[in-house]
ROTI-527644 format. One record per atom (N, C-alpha, C, O): atom name; y, x, z; residue in one letter. Coordinates in steps of 0.001 Angstrom, whole numbers. Atoms other than C-alpha are relative to their C-alpha. Example, Ala and Ser with C-alpha at 12.3 -4.5 7.8 and 13.67 -1.06 7.14 Angstrom:
2
ATOM   at        yy        xx        zz   aa
ATOM    N     -1190       890         0    A
ATOM   CA     -4500     12300      7800    A
ATOM    C      1200       900         0    A
ATOM    O      1181      1936       665    A
ATOM    N     -1190      -820       -60    S
ATOM   CA     -1060     13670      7140    S
ATOM    C      1090      -770       730    S
ATOM    O      2198      -261       899    S
This chain:
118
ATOM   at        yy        xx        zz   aa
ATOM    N       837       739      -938    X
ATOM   CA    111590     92864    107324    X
ATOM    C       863      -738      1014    X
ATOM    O       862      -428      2205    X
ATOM    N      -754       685      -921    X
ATOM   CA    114021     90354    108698    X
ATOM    C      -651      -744       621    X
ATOM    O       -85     -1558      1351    X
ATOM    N      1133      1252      -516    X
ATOM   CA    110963     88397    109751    X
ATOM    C       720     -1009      1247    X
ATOM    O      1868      -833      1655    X
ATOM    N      -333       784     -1302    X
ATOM   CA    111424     85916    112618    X
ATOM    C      -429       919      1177    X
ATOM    O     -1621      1226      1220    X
ATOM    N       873      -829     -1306    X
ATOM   CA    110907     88108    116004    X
ATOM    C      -368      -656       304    X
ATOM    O       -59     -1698      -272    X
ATOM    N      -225       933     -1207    X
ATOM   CA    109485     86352    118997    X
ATOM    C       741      1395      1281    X
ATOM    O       549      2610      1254    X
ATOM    N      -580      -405      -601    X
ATOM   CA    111559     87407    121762    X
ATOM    C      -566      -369      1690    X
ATOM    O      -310     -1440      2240    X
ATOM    N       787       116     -2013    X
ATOM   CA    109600     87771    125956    X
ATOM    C       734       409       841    X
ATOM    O       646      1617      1063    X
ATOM    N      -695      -786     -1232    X
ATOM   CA    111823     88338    128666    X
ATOM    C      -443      -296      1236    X
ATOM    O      -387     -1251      2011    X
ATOM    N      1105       312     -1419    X
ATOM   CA    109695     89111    131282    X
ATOM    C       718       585      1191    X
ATOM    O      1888       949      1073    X
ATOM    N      -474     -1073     -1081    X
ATOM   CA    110162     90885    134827    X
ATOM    C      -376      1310      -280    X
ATOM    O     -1171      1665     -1150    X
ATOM    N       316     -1233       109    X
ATOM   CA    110212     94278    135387    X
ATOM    C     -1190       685      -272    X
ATOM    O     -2042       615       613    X
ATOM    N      1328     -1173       152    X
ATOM   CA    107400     96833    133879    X
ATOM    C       236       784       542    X
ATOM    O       813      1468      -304    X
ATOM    N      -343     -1611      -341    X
ATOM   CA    108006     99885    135822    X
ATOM    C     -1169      1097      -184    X
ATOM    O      -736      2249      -180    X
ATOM    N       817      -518        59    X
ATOM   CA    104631    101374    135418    X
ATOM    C      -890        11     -1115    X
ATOM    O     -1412     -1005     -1573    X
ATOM    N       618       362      1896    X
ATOM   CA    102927    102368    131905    X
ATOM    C       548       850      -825    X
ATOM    O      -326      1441     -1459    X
ATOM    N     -1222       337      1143    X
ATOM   CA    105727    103196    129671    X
ATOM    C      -201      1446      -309    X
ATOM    O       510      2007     -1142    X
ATOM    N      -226     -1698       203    X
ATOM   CA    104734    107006    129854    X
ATOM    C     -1500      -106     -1304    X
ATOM    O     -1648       806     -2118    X
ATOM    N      1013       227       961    X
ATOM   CA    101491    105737    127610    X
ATOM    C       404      -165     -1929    X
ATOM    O        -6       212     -3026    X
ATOM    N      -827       520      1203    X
ATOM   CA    103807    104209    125125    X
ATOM    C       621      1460     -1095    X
ATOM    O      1046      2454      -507    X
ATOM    N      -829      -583       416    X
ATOM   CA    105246    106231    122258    X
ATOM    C      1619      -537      -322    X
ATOM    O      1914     -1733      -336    X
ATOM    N     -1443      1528       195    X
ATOM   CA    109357    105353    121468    X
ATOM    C      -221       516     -1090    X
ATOM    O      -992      1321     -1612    X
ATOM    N      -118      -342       966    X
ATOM   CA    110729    105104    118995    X
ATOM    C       269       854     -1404    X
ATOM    O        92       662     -2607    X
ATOM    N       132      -894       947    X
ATOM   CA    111527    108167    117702    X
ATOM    C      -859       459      -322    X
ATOM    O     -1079       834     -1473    X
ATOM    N      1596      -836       166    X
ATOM   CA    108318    109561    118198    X
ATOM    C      -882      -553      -905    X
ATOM    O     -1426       155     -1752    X
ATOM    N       479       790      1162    X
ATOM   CA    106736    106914    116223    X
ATOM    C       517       113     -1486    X
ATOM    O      -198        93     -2488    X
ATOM    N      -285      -354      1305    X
ATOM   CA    109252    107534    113478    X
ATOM    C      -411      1152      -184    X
ATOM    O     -1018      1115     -1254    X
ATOM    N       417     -1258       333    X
ATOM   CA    108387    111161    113453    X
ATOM    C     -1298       185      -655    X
ATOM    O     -1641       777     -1678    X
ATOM    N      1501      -104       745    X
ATOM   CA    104844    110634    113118    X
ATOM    C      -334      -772      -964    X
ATOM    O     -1291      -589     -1717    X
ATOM    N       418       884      1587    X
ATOM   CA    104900    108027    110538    X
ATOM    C       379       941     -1251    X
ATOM    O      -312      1108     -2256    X
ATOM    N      -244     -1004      1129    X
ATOM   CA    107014    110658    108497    X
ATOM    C     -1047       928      -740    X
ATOM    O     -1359      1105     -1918    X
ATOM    N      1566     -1332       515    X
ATOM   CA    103933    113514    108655    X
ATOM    C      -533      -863      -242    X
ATOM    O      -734      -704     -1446    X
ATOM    N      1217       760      1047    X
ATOM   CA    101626    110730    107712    X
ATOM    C       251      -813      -945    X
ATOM    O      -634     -1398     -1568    X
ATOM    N      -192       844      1244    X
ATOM   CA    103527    108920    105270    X
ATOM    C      -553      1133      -925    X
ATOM    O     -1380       727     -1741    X
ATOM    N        93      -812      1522    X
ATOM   CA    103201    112371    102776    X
ATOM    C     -1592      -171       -54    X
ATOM    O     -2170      -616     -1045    X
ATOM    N      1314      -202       -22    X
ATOM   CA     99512    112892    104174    X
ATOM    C     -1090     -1537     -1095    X
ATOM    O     -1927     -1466     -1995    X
ATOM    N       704      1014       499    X
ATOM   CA     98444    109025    103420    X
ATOM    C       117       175      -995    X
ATOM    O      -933       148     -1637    X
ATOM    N      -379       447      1683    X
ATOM   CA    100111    109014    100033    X
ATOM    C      -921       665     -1133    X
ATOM    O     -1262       187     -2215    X
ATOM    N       738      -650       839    X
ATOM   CA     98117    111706     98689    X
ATOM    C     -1471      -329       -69    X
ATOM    O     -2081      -490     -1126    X
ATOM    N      1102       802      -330    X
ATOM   CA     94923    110472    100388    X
ATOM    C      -159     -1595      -582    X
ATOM    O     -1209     -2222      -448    X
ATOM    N       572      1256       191    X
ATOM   CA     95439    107051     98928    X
ATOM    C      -231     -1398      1207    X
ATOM    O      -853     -2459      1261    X
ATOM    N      -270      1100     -1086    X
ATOM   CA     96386    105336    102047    X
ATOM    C      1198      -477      1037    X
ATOM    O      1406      -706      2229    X
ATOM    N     -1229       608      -632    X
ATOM   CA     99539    104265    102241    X
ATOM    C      -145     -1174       394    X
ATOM    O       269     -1145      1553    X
ATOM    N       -71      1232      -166    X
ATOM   CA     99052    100574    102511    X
ATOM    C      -359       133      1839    X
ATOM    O       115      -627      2683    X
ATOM    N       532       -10     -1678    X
ATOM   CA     97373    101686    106262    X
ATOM    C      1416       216       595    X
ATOM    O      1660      -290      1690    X
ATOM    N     -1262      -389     -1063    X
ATOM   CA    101051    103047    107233    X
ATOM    C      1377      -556      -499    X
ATOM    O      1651      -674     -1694    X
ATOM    N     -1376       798       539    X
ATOM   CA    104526    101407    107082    X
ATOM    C      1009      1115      -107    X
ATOM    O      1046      1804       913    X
ATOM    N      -933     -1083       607    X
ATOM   CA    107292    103969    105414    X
ATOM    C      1296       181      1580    X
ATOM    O      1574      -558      2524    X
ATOM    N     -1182      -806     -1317    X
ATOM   CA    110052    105785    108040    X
ATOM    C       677     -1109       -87    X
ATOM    O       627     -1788       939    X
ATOM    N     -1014       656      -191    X
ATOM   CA    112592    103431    106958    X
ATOM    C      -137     -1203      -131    X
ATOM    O       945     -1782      -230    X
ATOM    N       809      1051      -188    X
ATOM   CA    110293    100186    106944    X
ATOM    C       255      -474      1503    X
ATOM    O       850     -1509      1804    X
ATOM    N       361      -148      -726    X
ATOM   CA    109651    100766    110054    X
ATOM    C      1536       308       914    X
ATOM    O      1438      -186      2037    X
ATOM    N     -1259      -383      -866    X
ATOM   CA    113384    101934    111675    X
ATOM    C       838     -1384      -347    X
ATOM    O      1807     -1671       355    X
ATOM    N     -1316      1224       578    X
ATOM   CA    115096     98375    109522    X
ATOM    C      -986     -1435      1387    X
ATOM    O      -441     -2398      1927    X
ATOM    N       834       401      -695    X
ATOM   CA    112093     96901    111716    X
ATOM    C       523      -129      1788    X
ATOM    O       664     -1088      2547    X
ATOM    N      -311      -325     -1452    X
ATOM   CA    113089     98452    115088    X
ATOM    C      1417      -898      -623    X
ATOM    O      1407     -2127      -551    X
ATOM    N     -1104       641        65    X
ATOM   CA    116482     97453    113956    X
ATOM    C       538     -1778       372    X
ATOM    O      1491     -2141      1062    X
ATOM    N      -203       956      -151    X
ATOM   CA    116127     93811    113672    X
ATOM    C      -759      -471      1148    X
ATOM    O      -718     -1661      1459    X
ATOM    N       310       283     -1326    X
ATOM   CA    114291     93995    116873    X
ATOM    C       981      -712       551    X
ATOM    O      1350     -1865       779    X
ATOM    N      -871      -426     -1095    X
ATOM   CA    116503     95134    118682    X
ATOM    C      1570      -878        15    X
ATOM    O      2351      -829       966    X
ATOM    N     -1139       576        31    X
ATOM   CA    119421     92973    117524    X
ATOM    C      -404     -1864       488    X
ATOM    O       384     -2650      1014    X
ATOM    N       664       715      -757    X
ATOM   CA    116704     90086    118320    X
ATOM    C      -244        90      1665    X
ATOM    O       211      -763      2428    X
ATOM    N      -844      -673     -1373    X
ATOM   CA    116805     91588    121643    X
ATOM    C      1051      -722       619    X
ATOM    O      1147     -1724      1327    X
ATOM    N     -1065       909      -460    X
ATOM   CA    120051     91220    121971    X
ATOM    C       616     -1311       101    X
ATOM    O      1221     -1889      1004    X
ATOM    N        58      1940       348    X
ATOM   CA    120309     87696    120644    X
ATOM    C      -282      -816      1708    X
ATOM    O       371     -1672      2303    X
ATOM    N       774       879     -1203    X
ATOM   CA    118172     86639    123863    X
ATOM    C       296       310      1352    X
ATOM    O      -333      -179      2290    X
ATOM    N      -427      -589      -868    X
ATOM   CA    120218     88664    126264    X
ATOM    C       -13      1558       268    X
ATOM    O       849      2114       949    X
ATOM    N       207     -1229      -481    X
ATOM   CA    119069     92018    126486    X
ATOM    C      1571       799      -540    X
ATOM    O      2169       861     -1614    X
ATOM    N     -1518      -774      -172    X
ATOM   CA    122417     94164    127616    X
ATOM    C       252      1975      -882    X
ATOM    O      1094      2845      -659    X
ATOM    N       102     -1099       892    X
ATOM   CA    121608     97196    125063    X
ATOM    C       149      1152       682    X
ATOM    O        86      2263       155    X
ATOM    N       356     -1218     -1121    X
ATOM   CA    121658     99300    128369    X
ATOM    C     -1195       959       240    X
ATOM    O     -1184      1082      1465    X
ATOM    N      1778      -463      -429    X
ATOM   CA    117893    101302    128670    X
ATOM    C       107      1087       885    X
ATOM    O       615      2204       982    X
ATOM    N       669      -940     -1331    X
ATOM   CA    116420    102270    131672    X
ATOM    C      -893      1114      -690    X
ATOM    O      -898      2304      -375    X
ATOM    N      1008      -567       109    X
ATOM   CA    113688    103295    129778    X
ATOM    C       570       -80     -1477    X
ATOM    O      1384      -937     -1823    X
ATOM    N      -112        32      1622    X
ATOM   CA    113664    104538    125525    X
ATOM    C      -596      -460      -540    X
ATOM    O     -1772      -116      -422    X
ATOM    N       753      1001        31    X
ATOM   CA    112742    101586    123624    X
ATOM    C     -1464       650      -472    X
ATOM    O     -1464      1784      -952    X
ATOM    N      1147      -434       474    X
ATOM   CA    109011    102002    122809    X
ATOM    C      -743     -1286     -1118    X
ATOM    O      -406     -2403     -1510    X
ATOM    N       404       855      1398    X
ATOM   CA    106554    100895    120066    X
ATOM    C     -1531      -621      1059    X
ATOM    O     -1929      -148      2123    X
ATOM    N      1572       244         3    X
ATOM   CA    102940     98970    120413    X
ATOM    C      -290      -516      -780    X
ATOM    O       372     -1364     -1378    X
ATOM    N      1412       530      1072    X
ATOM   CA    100076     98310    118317    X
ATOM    C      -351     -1343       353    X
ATOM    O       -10     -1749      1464    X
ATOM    N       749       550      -210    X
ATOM   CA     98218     95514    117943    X
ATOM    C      -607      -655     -1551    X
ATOM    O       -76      -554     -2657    X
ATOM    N       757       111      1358    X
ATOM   CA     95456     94004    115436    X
ATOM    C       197      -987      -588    X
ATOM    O       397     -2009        69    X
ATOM    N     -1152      1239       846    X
ATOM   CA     96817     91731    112701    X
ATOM    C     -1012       224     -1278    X
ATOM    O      -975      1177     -2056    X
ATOM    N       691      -142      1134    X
ATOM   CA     94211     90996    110263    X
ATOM    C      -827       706      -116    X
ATOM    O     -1830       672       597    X
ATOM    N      1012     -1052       590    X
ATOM   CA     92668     94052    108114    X
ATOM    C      1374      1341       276    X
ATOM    O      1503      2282      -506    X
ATOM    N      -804     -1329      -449    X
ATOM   CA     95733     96529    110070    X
ATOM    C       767      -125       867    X
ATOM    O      1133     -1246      1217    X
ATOM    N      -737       163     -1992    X
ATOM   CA     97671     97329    113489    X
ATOM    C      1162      -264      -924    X
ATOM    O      1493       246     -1994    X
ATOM    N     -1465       311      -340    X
ATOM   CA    100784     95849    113610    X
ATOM    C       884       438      1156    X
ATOM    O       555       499      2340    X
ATOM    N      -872      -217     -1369    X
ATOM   CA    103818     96824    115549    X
ATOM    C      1076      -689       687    X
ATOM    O      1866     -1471       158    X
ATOM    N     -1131       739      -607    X
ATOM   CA    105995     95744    118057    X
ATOM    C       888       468      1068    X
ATOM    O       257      1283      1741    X
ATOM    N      -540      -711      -801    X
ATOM   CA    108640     96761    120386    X
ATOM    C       345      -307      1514    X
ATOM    O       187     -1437      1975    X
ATOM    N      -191       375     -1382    X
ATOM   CA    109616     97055    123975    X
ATOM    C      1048       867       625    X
ATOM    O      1120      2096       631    X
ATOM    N     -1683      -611      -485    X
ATOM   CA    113320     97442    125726    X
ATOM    C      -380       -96      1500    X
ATOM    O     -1368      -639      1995    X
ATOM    N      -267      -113     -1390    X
ATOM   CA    114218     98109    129217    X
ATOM    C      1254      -481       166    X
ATOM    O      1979       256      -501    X
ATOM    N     -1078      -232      -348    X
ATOM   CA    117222     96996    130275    X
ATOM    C       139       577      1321    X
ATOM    O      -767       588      2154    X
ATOM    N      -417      -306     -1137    X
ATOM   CA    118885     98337    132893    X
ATOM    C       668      -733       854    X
ATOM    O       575      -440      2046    X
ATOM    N        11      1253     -1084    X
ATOM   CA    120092     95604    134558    X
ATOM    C      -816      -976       689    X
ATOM    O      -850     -2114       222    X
ATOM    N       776       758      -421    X
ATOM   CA    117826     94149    136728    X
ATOM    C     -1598       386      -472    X
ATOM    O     -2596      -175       -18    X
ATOM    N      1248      -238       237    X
ATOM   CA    114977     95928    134940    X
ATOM    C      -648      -498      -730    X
ATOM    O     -1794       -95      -932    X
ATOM    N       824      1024       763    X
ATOM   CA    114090     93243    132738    X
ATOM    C      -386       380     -1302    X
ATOM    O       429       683     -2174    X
ATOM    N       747      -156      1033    X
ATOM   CA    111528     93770    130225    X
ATOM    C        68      -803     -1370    X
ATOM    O      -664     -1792     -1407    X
ATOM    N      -225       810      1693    X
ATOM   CA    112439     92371    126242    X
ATOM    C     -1333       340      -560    X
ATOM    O     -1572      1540      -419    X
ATOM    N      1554      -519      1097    X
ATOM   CA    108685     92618    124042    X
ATOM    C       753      -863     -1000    X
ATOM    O      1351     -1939      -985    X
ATOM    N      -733       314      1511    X
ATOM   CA    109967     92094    120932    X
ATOM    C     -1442       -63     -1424    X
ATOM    O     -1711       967     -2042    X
ATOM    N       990      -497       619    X
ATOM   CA    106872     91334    118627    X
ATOM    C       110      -983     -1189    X
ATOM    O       766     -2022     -1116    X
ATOM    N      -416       795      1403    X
ATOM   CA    106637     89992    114811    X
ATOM    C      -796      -898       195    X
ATOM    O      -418     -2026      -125    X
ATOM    N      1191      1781      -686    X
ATOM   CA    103608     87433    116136    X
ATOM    C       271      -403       819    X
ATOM    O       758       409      1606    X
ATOM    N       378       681     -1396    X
ATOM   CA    103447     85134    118763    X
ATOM    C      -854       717       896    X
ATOM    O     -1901      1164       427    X
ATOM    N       713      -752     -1374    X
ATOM   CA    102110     86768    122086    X
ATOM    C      -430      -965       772    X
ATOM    O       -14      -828      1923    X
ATOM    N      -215      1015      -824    X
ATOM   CA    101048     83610    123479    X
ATOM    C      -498       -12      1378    X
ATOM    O      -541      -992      2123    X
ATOM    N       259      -282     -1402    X
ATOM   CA     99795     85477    126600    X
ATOM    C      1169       547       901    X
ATOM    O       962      1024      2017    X
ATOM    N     -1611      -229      -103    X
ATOM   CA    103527     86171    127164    X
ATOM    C      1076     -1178       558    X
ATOM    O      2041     -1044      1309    X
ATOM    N      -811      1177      -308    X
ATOM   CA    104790     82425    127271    X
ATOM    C       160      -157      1358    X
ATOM    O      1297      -226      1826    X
ATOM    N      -370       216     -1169    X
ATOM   CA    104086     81968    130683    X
ATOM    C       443       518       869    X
ATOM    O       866      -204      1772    X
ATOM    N     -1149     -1167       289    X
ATOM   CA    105792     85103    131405    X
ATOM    C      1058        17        66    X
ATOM    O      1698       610       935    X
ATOM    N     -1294      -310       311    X
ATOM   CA    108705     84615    130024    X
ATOM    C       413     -1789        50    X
ATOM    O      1276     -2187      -731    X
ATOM    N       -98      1332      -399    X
ATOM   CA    108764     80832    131113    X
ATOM    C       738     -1166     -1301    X
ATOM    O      1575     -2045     -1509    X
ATOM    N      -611       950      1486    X
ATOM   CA    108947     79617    127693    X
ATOM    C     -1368     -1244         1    X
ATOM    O     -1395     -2133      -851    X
């Protein structure tokens, strides 16, 4: 999933982020429900451990691309959102410099642009 990111570098979030799962936690639980779906017949609903970590990966190197100093205030986290006929995910860095917020998402956020003064 080398997809194209879009890349938001907004101001600081400081408040929230305890709602969020990161990313490990998200990998963890995709693991217990990858076996569960498979047997149930609903894998296509969940994206595989290592789908999903090559994912964070090319975030995060998108991320960096756009500045973010690979420093975290905060451990990057995941979010949902609805994409069709299933949630999609996307990620979110902290840096620690200055606090500045990276959303890292595989769609356009276009409630983000003005935001991130694109």
């Amino acid at each position: 999933m080398k997809d194209q990111w879009n890349v938001y570098k907004i101001a600081p979030i400081d408040h929230g982020w305890l709602y969020l799962r990161t990313v490990g936690e998200t990998a963890r639980l995709l693991g217990g429900h990858w076996a569960e779906a498979a047997v149930n017949g609903l894998v296509a609903d969940h994206p595989t451990v290592e789908t999903f970590l090559a994912s964070y990966h090319y975030a995060h190197d998108a991320a960096l691309a756009h500045g973010y100093d690979g420093i975290n205030r905060q451990e990057p986290v995941v979010f949902w959102f609805p994409d069709a006929a299933v949630f999609n995910y996307g990620f979110v860095f902290k840096s620690d410099i200055g606090g500045i917020t990276y959303v890292v998402s595989p769609k356009p956020l276009k409630w983000l642009d003005s935001l991130s003064g694109k």
